[in-house]
Biopython code that builds the backbone (N, CA, C, O; Angstrom):
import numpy as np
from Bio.PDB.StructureBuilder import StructureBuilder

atoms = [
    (1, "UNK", "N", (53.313, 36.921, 8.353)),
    (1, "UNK", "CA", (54.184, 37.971, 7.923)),
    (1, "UNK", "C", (54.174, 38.011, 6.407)),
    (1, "UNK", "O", (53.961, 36.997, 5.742)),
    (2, "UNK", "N", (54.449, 39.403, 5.785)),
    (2, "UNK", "CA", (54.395, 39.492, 4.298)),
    (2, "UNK", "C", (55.328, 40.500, 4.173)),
    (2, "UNK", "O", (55.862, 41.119, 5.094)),
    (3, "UNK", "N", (55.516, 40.651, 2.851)),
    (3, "UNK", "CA", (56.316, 41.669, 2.524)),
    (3, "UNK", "C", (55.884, 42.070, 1.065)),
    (3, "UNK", "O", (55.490, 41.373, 0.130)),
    (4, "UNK", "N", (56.102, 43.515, 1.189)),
    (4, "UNK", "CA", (55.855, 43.841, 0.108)),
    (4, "UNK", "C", (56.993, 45.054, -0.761)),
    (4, "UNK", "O", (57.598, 45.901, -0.104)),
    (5, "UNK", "N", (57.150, 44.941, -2.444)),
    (5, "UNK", "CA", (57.985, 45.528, -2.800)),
    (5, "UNK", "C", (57.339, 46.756, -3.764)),
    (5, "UNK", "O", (56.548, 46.202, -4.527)),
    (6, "UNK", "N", (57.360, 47.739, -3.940)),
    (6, "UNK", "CA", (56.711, 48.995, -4.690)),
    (6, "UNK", "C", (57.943, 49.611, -5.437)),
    (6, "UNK", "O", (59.055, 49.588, -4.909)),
    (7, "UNK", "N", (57.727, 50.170, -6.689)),
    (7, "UNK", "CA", (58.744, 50.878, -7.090)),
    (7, "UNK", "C", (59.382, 50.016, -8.269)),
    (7, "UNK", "O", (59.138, 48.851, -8.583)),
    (8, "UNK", "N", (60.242, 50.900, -8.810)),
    (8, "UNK", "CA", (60.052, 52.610, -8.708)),
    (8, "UNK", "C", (59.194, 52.752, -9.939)),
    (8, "UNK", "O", (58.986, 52.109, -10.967)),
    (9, "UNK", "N", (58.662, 54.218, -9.217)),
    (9, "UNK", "CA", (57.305, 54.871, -9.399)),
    (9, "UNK", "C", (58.124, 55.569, -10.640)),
    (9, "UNK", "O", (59.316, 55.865, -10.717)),
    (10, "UNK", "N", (56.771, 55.765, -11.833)),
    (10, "UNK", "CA", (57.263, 56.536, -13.189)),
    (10, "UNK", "C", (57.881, 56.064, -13.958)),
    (10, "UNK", "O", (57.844, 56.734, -14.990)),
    (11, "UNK", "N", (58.511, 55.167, -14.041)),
    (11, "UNK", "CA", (59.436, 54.335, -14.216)),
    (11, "UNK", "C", (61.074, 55.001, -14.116)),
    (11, "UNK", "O", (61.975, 54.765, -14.922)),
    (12, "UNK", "N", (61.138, 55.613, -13.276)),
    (12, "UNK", "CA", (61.974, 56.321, -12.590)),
    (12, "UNK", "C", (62.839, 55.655, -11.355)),
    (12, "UNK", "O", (62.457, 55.538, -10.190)),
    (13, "UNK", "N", (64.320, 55.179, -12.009)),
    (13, "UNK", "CA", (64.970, 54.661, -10.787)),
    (13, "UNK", "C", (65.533, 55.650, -10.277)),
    (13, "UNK", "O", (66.352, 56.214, -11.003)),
    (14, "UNK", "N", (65.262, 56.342, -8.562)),
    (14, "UNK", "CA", (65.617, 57.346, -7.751)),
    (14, "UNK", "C", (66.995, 56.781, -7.733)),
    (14, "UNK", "O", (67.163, 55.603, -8.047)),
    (15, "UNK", "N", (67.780, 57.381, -7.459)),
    (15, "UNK", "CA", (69.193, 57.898, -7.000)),
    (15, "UNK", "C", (70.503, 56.849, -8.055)),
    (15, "UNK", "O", (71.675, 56.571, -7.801)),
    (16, "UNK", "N", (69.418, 56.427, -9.524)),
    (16, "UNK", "CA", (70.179, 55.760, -10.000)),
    (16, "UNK", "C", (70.583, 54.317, -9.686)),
    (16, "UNK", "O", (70.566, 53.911, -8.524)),
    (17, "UNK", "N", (70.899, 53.638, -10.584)),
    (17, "UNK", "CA", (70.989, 52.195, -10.426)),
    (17, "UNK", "C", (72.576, 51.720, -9.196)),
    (17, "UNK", "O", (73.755, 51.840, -9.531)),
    (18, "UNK", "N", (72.316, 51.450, -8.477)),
    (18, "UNK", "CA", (73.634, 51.574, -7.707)),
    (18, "UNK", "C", (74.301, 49.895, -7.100)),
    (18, "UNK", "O", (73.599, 49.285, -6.294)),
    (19, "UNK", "N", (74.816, 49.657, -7.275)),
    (19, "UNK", "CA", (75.897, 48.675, -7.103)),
    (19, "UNK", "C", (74.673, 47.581, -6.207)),
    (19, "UNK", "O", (74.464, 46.400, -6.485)),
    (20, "UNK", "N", (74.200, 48.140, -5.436)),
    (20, "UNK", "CA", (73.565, 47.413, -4.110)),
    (20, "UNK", "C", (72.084, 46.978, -4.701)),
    (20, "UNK", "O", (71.466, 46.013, -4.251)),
    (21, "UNK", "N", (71.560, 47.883, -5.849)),
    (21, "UNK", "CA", (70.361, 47.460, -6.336)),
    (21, "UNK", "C", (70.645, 46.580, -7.452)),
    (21, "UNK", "O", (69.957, 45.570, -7.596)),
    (22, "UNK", "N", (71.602, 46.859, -8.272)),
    (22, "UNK", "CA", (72.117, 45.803, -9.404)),
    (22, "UNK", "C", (71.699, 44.482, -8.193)),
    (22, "UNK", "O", (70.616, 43.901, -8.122)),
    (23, "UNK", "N", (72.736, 44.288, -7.452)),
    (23, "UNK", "CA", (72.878, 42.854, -6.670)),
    (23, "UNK", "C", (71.364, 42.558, -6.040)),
    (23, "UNK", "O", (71.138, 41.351, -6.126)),
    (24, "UNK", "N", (70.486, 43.134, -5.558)),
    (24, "UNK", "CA", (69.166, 43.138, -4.818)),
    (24, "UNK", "C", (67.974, 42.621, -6.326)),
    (24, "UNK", "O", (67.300, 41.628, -6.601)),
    (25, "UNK", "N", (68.256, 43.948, -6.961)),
    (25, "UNK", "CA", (67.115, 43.507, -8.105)),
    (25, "UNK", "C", (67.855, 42.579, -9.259)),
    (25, "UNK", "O", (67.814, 43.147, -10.351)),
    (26, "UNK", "N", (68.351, 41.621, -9.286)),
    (26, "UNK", "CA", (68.835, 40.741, -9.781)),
    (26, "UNK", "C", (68.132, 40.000, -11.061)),
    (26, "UNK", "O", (68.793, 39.457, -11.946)),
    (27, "UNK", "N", (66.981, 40.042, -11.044)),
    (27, "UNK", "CA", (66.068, 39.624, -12.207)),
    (27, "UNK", "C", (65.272, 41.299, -12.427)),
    (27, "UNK", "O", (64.918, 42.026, -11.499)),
    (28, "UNK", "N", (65.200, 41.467, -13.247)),
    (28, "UNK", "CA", (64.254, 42.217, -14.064)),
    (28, "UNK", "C", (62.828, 41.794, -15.049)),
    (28, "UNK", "O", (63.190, 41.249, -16.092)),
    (29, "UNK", "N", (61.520, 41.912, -14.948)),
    (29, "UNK", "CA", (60.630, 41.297, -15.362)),
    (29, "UNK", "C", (60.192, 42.145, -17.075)),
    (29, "UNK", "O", (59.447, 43.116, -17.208)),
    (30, "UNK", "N", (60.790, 41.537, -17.978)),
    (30, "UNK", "CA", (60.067, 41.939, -18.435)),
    (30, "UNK", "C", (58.307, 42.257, -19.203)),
    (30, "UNK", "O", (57.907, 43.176, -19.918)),
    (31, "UNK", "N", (57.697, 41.188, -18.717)),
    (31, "UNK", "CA", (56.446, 41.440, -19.358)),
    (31, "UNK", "C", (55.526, 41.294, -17.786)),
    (31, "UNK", "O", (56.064, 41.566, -16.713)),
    (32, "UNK", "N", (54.515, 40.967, -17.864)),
    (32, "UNK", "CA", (53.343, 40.847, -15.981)),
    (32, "UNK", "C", (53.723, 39.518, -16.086)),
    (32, "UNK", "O", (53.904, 39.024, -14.973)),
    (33, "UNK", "N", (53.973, 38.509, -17.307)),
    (33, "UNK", "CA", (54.053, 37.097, -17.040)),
    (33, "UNK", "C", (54.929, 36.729, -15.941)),
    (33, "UNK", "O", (54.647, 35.972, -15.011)),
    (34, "UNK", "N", (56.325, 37.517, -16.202)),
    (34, "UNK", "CA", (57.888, 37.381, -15.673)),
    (34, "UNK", "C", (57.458, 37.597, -14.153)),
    (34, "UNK", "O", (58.093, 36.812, -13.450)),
    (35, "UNK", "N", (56.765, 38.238, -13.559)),
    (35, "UNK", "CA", (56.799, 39.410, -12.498)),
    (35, "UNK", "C", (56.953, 37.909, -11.364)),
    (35, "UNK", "O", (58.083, 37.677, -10.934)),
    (36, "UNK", "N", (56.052, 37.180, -11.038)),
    (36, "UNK", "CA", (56.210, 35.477, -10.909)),
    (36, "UNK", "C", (57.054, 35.523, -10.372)),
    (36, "UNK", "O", (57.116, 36.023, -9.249)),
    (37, "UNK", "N", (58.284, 34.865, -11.170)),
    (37, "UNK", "CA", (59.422, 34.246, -11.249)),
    (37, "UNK", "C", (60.254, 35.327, -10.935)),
    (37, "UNK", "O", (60.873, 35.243, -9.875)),
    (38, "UNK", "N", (60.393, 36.268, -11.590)),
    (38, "UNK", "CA", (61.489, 37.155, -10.429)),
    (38, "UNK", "C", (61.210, 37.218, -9.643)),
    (38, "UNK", "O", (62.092, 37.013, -8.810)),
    (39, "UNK", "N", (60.122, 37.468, -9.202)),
    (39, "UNK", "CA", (59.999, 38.059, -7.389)),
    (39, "UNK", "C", (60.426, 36.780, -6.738)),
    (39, "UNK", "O", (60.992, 36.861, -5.648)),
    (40, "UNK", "N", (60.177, 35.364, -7.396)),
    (40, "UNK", "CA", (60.487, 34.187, -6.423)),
    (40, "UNK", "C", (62.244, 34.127, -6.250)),
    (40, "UNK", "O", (62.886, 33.724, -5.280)),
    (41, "UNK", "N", (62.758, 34.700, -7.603)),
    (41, "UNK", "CA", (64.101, 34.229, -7.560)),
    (41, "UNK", "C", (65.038, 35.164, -7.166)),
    (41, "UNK", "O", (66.240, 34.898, -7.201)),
    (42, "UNK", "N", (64.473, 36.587, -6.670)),
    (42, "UNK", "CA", (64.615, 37.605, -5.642)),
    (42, "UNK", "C", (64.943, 37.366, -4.291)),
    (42, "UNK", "O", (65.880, 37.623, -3.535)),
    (43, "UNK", "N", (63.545, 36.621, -4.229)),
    (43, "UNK", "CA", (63.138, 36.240, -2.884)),
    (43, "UNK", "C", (64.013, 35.172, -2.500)),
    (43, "UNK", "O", (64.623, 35.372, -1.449)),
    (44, "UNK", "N", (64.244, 34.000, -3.137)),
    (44, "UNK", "CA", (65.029, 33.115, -2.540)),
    (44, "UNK", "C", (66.343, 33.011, -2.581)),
    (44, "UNK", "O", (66.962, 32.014, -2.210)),
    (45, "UNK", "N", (67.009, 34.390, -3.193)),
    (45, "UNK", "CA", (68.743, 34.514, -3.387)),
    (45, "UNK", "C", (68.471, 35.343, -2.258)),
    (45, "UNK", "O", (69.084, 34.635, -1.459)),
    (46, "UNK", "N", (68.063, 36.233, -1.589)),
    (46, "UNK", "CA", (68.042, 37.570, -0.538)),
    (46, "UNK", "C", (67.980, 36.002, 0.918)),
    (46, "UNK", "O", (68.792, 35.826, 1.827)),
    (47, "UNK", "N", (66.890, 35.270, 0.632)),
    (47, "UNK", "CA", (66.557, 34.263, 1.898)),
    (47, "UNK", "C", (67.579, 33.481, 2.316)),
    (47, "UNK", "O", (67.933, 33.375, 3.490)),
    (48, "UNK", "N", (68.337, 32.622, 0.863)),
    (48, "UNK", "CA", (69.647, 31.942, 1.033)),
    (48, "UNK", "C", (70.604, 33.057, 1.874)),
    (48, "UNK", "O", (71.071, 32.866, 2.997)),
    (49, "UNK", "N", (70.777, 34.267, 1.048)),
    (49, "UNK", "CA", (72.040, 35.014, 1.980)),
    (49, "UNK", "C", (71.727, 35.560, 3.719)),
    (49, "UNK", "O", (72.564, 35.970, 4.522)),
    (50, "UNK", "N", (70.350, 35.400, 3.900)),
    (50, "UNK", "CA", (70.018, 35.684, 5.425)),
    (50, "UNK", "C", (70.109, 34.358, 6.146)),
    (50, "UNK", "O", (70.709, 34.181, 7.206)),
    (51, "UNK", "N", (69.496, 33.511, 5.504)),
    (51, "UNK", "CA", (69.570, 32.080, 5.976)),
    (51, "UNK", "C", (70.723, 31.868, 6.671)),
    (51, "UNK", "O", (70.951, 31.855, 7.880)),
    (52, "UNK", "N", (71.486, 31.689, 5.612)),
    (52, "UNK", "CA", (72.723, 31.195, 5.536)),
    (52, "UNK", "C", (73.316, 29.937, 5.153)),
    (52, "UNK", "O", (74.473, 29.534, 5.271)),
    (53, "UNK", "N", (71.783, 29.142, 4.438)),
    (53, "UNK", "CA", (71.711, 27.735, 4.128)),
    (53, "UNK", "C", (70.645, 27.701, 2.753)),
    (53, "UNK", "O", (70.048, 28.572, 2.120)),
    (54, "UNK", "N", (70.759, 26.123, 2.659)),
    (54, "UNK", "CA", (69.982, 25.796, 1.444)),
    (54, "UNK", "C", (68.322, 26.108, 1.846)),
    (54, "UNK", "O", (67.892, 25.840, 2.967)),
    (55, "UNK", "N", (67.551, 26.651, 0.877)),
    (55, "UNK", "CA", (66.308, 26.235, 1.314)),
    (55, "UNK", "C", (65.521, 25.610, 0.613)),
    (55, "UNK", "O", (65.991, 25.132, -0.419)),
    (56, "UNK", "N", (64.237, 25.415, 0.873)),
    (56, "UNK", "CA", (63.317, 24.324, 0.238)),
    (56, "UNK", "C", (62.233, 25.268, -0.660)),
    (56, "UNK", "O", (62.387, 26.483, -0.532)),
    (57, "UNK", "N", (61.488, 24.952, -1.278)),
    (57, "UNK", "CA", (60.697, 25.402, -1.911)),
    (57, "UNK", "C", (59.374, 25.848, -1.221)),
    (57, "UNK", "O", (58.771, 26.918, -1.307)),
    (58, "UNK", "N", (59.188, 25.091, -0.745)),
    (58, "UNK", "CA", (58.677, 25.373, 0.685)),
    (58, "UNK", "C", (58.884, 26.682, 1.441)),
    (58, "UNK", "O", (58.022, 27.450, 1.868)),
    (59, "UNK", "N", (59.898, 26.750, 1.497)),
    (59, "UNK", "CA", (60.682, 28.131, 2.735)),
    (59, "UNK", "C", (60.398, 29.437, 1.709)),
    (59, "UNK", "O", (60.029, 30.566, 2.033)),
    (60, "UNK", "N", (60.673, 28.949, 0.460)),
    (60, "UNK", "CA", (60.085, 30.376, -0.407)),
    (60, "UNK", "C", (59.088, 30.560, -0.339)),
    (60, "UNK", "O", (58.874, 31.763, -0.188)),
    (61, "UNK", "N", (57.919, 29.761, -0.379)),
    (61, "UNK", "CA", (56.623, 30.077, -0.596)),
    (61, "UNK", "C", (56.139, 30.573, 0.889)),
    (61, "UNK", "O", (55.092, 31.215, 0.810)),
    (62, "UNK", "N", (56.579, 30.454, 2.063)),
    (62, "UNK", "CA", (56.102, 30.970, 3.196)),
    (62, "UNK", "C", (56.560, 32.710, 2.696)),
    (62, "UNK", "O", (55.760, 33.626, 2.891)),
    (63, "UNK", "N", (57.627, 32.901, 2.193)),
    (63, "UNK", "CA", (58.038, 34.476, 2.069)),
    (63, "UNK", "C", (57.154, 35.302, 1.479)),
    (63, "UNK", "O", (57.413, 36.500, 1.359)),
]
sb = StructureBuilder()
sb.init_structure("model")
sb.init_model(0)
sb.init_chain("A")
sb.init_seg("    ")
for serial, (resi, resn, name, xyz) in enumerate(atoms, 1):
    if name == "N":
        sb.init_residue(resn, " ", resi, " ")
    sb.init_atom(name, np.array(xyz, "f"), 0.0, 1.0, " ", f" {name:<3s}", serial, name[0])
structure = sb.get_structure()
């Protein structure tokens, strides 16, 4: 399984920055270096709140 995130296109945030994307996009990358590390620290605050537990470093890197 994979997942993938796109957007936003143009650099155009559709319908405005809204309460639910503040909390979702939580890191912002600024340079290609960053892109990394946010997506991991995206990924493993969204995994903790589905989880519902601690996870391993491990459990991120399967995401």
């Amino acid at each position: 399984m994979s997942a993938s995130i796109r957007g936003p296109y143009n650099g155009k945030i559709p319908l405005g920055d809204t309460a639910s994307r503040k909390e979702i996009f939580s890191c912002r990358p600024t340079s290609s270096r960053d892109e990394k590390r946010c997506a991991e620290s995206i990924l493993s605050r969204l995994a903790r709140k589905a989880y519902r537990q601690p996870l391993l470093d491990s459990d991120v890197d399967e995401l």
